[in-house]
VOGU-3710 file (C-alpha; in Angstrom, 3 decimals, decimal comma):
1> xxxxxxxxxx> 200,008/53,461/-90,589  203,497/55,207/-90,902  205,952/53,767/-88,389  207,204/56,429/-85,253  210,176/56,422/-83,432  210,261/53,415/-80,952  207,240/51,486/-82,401  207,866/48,039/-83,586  208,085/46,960/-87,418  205,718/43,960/-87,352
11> xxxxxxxxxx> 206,747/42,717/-91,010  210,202/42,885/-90,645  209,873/41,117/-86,942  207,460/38,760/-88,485  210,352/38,128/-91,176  212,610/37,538/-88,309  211,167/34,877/-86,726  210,316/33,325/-89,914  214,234/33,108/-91,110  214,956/31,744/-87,431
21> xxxxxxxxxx> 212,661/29,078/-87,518  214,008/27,631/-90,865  217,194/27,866/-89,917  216,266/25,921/-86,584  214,307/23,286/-88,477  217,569/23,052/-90,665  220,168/22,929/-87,687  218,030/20,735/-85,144  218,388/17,684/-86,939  221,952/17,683/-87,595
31> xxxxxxxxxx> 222,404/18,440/-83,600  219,831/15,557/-83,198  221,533/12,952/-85,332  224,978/12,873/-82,969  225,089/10,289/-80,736  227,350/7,867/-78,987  228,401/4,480/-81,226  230,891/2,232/-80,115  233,777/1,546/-82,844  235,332/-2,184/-82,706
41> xxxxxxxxxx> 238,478/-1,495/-83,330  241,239/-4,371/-84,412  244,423/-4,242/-81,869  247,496/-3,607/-84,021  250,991/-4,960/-83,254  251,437/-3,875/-79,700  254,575/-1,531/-79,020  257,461/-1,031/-77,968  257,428/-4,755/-77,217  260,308/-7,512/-76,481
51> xxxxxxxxxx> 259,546/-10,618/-77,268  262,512/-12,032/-76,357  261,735/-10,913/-72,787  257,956/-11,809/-72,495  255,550/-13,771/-74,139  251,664/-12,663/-75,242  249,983/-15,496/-73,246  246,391/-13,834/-73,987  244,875/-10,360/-75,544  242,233/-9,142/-76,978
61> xxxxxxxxxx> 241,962/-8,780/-80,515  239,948/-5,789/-80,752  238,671/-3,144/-78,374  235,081/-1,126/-78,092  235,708/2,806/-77,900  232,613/5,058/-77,917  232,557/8,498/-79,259  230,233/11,063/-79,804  229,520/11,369/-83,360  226,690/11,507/-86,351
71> xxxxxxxxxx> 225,735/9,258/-88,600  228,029/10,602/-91,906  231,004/11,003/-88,743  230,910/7,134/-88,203  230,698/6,074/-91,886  233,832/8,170/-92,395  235,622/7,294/-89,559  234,807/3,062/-89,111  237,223/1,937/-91,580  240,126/4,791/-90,445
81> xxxxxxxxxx> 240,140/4,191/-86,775  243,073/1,949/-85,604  244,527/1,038/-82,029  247,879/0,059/-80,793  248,675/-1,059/-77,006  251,690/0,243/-75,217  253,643/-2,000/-73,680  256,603/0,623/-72,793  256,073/-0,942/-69,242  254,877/-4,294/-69,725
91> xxxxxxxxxx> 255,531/-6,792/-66,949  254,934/-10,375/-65,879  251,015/-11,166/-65,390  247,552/-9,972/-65,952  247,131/-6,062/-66,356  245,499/-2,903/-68,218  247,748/-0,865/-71,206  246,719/2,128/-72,135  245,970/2,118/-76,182  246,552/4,797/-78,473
101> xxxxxxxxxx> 244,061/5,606/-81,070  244,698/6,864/-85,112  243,588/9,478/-86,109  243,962/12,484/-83,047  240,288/14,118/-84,676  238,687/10,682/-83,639  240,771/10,911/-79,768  238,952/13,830/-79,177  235,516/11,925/-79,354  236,060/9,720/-77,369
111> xxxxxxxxxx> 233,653/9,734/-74,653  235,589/7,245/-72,087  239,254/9,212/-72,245  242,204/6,705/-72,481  241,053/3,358/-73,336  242,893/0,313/-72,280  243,633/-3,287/-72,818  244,129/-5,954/-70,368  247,097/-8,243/-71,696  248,628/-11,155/-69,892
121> xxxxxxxxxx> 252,303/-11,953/-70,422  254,909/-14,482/-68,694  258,858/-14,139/-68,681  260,364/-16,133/-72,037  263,132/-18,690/-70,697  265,488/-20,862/-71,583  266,280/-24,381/-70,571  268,340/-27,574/-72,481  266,206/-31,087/-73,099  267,426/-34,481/-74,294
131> xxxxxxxxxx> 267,121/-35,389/-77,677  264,926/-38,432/-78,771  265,212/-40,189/-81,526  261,904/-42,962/-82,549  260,901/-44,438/-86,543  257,606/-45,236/-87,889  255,741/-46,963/-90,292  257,973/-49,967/-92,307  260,772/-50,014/-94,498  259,867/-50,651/-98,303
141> xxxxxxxxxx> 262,177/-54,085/-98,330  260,666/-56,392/-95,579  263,492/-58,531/-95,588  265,660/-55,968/-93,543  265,206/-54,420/-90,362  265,908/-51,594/-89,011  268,923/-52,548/-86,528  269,915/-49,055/-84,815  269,408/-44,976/-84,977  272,771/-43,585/-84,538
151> xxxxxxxxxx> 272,659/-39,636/-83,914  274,770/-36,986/-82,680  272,970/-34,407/-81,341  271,987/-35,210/-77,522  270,896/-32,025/-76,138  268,662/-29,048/-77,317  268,181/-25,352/-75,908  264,125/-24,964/-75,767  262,628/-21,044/-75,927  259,472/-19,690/-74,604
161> xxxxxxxxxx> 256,438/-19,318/-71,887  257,705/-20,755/-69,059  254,515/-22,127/-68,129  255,845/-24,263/-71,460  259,127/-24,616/-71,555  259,013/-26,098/-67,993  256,401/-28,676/-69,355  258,953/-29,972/-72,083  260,459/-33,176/-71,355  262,069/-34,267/-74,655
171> xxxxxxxxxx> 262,577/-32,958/-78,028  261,788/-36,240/-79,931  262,780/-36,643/-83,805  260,487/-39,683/-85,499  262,091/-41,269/-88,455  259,656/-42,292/-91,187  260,823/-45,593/-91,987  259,310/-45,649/-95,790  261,431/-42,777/-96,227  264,729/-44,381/-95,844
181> xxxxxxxxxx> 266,654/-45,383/-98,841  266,811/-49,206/-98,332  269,439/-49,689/-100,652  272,024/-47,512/-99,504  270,746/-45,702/-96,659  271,532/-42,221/-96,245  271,923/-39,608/-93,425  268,709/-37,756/-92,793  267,570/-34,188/-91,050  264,560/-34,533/-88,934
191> xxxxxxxxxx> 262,779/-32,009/-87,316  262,363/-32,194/-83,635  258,943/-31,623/-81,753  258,897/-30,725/-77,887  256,981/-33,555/-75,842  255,729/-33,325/-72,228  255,853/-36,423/-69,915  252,516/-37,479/-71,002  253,226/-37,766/-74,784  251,793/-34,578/-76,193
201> xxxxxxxxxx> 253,215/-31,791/-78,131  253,938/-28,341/-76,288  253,087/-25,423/-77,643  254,060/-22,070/-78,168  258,041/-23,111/-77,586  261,252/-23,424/-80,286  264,171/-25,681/-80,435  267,194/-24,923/-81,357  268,337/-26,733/-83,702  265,243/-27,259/-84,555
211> xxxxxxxxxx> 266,290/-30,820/-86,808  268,709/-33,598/-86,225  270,653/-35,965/-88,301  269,781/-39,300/-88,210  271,744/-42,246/-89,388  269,787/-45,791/-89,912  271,571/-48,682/-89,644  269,374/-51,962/-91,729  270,505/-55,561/-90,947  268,849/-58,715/-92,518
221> xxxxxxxxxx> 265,303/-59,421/-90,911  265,193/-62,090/-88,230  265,598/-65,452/-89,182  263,375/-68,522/-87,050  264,770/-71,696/-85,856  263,834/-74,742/-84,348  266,415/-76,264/-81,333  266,209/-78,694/-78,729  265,743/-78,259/-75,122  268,628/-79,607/-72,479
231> xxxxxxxxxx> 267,723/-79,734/-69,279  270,869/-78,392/-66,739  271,819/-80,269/-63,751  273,427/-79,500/-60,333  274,842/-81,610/-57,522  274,620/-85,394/-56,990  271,593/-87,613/-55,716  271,676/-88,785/-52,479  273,725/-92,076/-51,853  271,718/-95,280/-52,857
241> xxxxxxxxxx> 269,541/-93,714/-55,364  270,245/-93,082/-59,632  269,012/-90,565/-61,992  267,258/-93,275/-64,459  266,311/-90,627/-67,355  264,691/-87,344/-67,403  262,630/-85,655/-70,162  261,814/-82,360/-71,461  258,141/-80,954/-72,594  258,339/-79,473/-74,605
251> xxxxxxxxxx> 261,821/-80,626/-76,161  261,942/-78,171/-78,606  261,699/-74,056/-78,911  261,152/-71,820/-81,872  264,156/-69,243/-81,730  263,878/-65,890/-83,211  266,635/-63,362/-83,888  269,216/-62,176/-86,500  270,583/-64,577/-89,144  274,330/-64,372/-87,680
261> xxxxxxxxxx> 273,011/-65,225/-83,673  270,574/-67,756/-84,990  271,914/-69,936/-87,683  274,839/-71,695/-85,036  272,635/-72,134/-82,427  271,066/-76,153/-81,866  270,084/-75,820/-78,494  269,209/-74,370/-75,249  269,342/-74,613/-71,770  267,137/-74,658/-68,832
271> xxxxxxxxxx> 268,251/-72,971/-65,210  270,013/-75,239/-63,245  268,749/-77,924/-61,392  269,623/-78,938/-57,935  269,144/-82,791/-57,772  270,908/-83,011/-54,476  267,872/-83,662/-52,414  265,686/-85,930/-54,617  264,902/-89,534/-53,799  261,884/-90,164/-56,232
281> xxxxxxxxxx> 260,764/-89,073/-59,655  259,963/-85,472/-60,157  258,232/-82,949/-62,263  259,610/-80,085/-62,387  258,536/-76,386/-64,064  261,817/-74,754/-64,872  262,412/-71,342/-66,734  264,424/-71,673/-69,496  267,879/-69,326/-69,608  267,593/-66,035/-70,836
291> xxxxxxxxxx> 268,111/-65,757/-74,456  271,431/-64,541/-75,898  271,155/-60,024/-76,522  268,329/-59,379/-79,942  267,232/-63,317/-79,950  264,132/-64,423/-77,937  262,203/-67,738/-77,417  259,126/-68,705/-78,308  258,477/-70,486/-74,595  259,944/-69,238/-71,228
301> xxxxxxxxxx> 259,556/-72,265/-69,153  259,184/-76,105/-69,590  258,372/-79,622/-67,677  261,012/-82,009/-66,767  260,845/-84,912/-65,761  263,728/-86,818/-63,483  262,985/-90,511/-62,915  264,986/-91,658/-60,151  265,279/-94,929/-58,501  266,735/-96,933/-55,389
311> xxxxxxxxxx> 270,274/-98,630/-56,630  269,813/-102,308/-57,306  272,101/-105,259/-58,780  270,296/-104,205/-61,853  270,960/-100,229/-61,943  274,350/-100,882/-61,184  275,296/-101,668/-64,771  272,329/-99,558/-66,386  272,412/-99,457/-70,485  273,233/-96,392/-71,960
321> xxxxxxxxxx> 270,017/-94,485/-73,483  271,892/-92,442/-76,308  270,305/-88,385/-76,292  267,741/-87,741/-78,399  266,261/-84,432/-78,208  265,522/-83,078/-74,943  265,786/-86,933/-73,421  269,409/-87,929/-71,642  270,730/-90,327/-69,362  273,033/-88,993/-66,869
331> xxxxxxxx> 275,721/-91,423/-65,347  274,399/-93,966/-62,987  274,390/-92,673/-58,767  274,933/-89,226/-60,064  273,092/-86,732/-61,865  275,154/-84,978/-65,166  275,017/-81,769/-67,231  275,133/-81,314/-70,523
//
């Protein structure tokens, strides 16, 4: 049938429809493939940011942005994607930054508009500490010790949080003792750590310096010594009695210290004792003196014994019982130090 004016051409609509629905079939899956994904992106270095005003207490380290994209979109765009926070108005405490996101196509697909990140910071301070200076471990020659630190740095300036800088108590230097040069010991730099009052380290703070020199100071080791025990006396018996003899137990002490305080030493003495008011043999516990600066004692107290006795024709001529040991014999009707 020949075609008239205003009558429709069946093959050519027919062809239509055909080239429509291909190019349908070919379009709708590309439109049906985008989607939202989320991106994790890493947080670069935040900016502009002064650390010498605040301190990054916590932060994220990455961020989830979703965008609108297809499959090929993501693979091209999941190792390209980068963040970085602004902290152009950063201030003390918990809040949200806005982050900017590389590259500008990827912005624009972003489905949530300007991400943030929620960043907490506290003011950096500055405060001074006392320097202390400790050793450890032993030195390689046993037959020395180690007699003094000496050190000339006193004070530190510490830097940070201040959350941690007002935890810091000390900045403590510890000298390792198998470290030192025994033979000719020599000046050392040590590097100082920031303690709290409870013996641990603080964190997240500097020093400045952050060492100090340390001189040790070796003296022979301590030498041991055996001396005798003398009891002390005070005041006089009471009229018709005598100190007969008193005794010491035990009569002799182990002293320990350094070779030029030891060596001249051959005895010791107890506290005084007041005799004044005794009529008949006592037993006494008495504390021994206090030992003599770096020497010590291997007892603190003893037992002595004062025998006293009425006066009689006898007493009043008594022999003389020479010292020996921790045993002496005062003067008769009175009582005698050594």
């Amino acid at each position: 049938m020949n075609s008239k004016s205003g009558s429709i051409n069946v093959p050519i609509v027919l062809a239509s429809l055909a080239i429509s629905l291909m190019l349908w079939m070919v379009v709708l899956p590309q439109q049906l493939s985008k989607r939202i994904r989320g991106f994790n992106i890493k947080l670069e270095r935040p900016y502009p940011f002064n650390d010498k005003k605040f301190f990054i207490v916590k932060k994220p380290e990455s961020i989830i942005v979703h965008a609108m994209v297809t499959e090929q979109e993501y693979k091209d765009l999941i190792g390209t994607v980068t963040a970085e926070v602004d902290l152009s108005e950063a201030s003390s405490g918990t809040h949200s930054y806005p982050v900017s996101i590389s590259p500008s196509r990827f912005q624009k697909l972003v489905r949530e508009g300007i991400p943030t990140a929620v960043y907490t910071l506290e003011p950096v301070i500055q405060t001074k500490v006392p320097v202390v200076v400790t050793s450890t471990g032993k030195l390689s020659d046993q037959s020395l010790l180690l007699d003094d630190l000496k050190f000339a740095t006193r004070e530190v300036e510490v830097n940070g949080p201040k959350s941690a800088v007002s935890a810091v108590s000390r900045a403590q230097a510890t000298l390792r003792l198998d470290m030192v040069d025994v033979k000719a010991p020599q000046s050392m730099d040590v590097s100082l750590e920031p303690f709290d009052s409870d013996n641990h380290i603080v964190a997240n703070v500097d020093i400045r310096p952050a060492q100090v020199t340390i001189t040790p100071k070796l003296s022979p080791s301590p030498k041991n010594q055996t001396v005798f025990v003398e009891a002390k006396f005070v005041g006089k018996v009471p009229d018709g009695y005598i100190v007969k003899n008193y005794t010491v137990e035990p009569d002799r002490v182990l002293v320990s210290g350094p070779s030029r305080l030891v060596t001249g030493m051959t005895k010791v003495f107890t506290e005084p004792i007041d005799v004044s008011q005794l009529t008949s043999t006592q037993t006494l516990t008495v504390l021994l003196q206090t030992p003599p600066e770096q020497t010590s004692y291997d007892a603190k107290e003893v037992k002595v014994t004062i025998y006293i006795e009425p006066v009689s024709i006898k007493n009043l001529n008594p022999v003389a019982v020479p010292k020996v040991g921790g045993v002496h014999t005062p003067a008769s009707g009175s009582s005698k130090g050594p």
